[in-house]
C-alpha positions in Angstrom: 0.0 0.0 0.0 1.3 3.3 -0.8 1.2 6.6 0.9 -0.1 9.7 0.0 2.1 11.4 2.6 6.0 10.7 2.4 8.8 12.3 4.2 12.1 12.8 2.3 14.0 12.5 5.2 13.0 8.9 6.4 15.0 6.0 3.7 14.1 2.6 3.7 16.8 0.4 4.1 17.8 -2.1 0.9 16.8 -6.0 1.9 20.1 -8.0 2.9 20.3 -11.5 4.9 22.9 -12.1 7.4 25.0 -14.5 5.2 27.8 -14.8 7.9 25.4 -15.7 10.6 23.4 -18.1 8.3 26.5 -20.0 7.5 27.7 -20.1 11.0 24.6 -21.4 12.1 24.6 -24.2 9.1 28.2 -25.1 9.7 27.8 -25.7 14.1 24.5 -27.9 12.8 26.3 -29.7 10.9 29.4 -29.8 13.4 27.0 -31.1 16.1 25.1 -34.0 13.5 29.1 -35.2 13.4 29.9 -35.4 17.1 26.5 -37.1 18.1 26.8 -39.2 15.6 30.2 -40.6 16.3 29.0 -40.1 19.7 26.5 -42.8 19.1 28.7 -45.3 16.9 31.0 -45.1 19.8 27.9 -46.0 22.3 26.6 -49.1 19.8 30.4 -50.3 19.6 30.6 -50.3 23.4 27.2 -52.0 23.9 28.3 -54.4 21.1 31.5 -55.3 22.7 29.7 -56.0 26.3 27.4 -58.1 24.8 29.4 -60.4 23.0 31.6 -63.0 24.5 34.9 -61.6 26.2 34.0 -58.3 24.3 36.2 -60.1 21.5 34.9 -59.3 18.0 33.3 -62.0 15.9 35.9 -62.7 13.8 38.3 -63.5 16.8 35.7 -65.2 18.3 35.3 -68.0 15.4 39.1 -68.9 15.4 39.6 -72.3 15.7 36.6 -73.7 15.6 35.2 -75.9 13.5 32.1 -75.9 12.0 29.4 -77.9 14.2 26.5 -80.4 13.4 23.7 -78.2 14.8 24.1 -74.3 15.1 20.7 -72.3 16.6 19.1 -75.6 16.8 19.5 -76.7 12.9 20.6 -80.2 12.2 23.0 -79.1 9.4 23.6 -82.6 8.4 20.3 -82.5 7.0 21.4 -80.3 3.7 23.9 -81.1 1.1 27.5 -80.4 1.7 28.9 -78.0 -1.0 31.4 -79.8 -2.9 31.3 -83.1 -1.2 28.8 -84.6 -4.1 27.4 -86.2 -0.7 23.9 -85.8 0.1 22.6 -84.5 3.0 20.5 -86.8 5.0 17.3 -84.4 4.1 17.9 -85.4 0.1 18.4 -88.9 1.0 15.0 -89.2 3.2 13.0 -87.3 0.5 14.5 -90.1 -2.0 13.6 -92.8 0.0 10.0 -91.5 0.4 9.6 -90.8 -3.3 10.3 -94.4 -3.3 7.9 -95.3 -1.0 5.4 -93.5 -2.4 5.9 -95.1 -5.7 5.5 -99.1 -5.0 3.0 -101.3 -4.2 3.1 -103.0 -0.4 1.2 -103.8 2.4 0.6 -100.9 4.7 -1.4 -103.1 7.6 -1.5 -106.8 6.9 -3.6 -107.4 9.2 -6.6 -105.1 8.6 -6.0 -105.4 4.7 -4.7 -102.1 3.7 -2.4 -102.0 0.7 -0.1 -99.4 -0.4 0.1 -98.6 -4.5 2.2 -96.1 -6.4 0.8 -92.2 -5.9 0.1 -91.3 -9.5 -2.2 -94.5 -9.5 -4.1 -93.4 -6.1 -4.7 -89.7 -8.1 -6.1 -91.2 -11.1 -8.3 -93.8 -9.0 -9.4 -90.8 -6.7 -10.3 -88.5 -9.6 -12.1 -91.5 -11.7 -14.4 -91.9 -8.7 -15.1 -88.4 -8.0 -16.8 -88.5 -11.9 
């Protein structure tokens, strides 16, 4: 809005931004981000090192030891080694089922219940459902 009355003595002053100020208040922002961030590696590296056995680092820790049938409750033994060619004993029970599954038997002698080859129970069950 503009006036009608104006004085000739009274100047506005020209629009400037404290640059210095803005760059010192950017820069310790920044400064501080750093320090409480190392601050807080420092804290997890600490908390890290309490935790784990004789504050030794994982690496140490796993020197000279060997590799163990079951880690976190896992049978390893049940998967394939790499590079053996062995299989692990999961493979070799999943063989010996498909197996199973795939020849005729007896599955109780005694009340008369017979086992035959899967593919052949699928085809008799879907005939029957027709």
């Amino acid at each position: 809005m503009t006036s009608q009355y104006r004085r000739p003595d009274v100047r506005q002053e020209e629009d400037e931004l404290p640059w210095r100020r803005i760059l010192a208040i950017a820069l310790a922002v920044i400064v501080i981000f750093v320090v409480l961030g190392l601050w807080s590696l420092m804290i997890l590296r600490g908390r890290e090192a309490a935790l784990r056995a004789a504050g030794r680092s994982m690496e140490h820790a796993r020197e000279g030891f060997e590799p163990r049938g079951v880690v976190a409750g896992i049978d390893l033994r049940i998967f394939r080694r790499a590079g053996s060619g062995e299989d692990g004993l999961g493979q070799v029970l999943n063989r010996r089922k498909r197996e199973e599954l795939g020849r005729f038997g007896w599955a109780d002698r005694e009340r008369g219940l017979v086992q035959i080859p899967i593919e052949d129970a699928m085809r008799l069950v879907a005939e029957e459902s027709r």
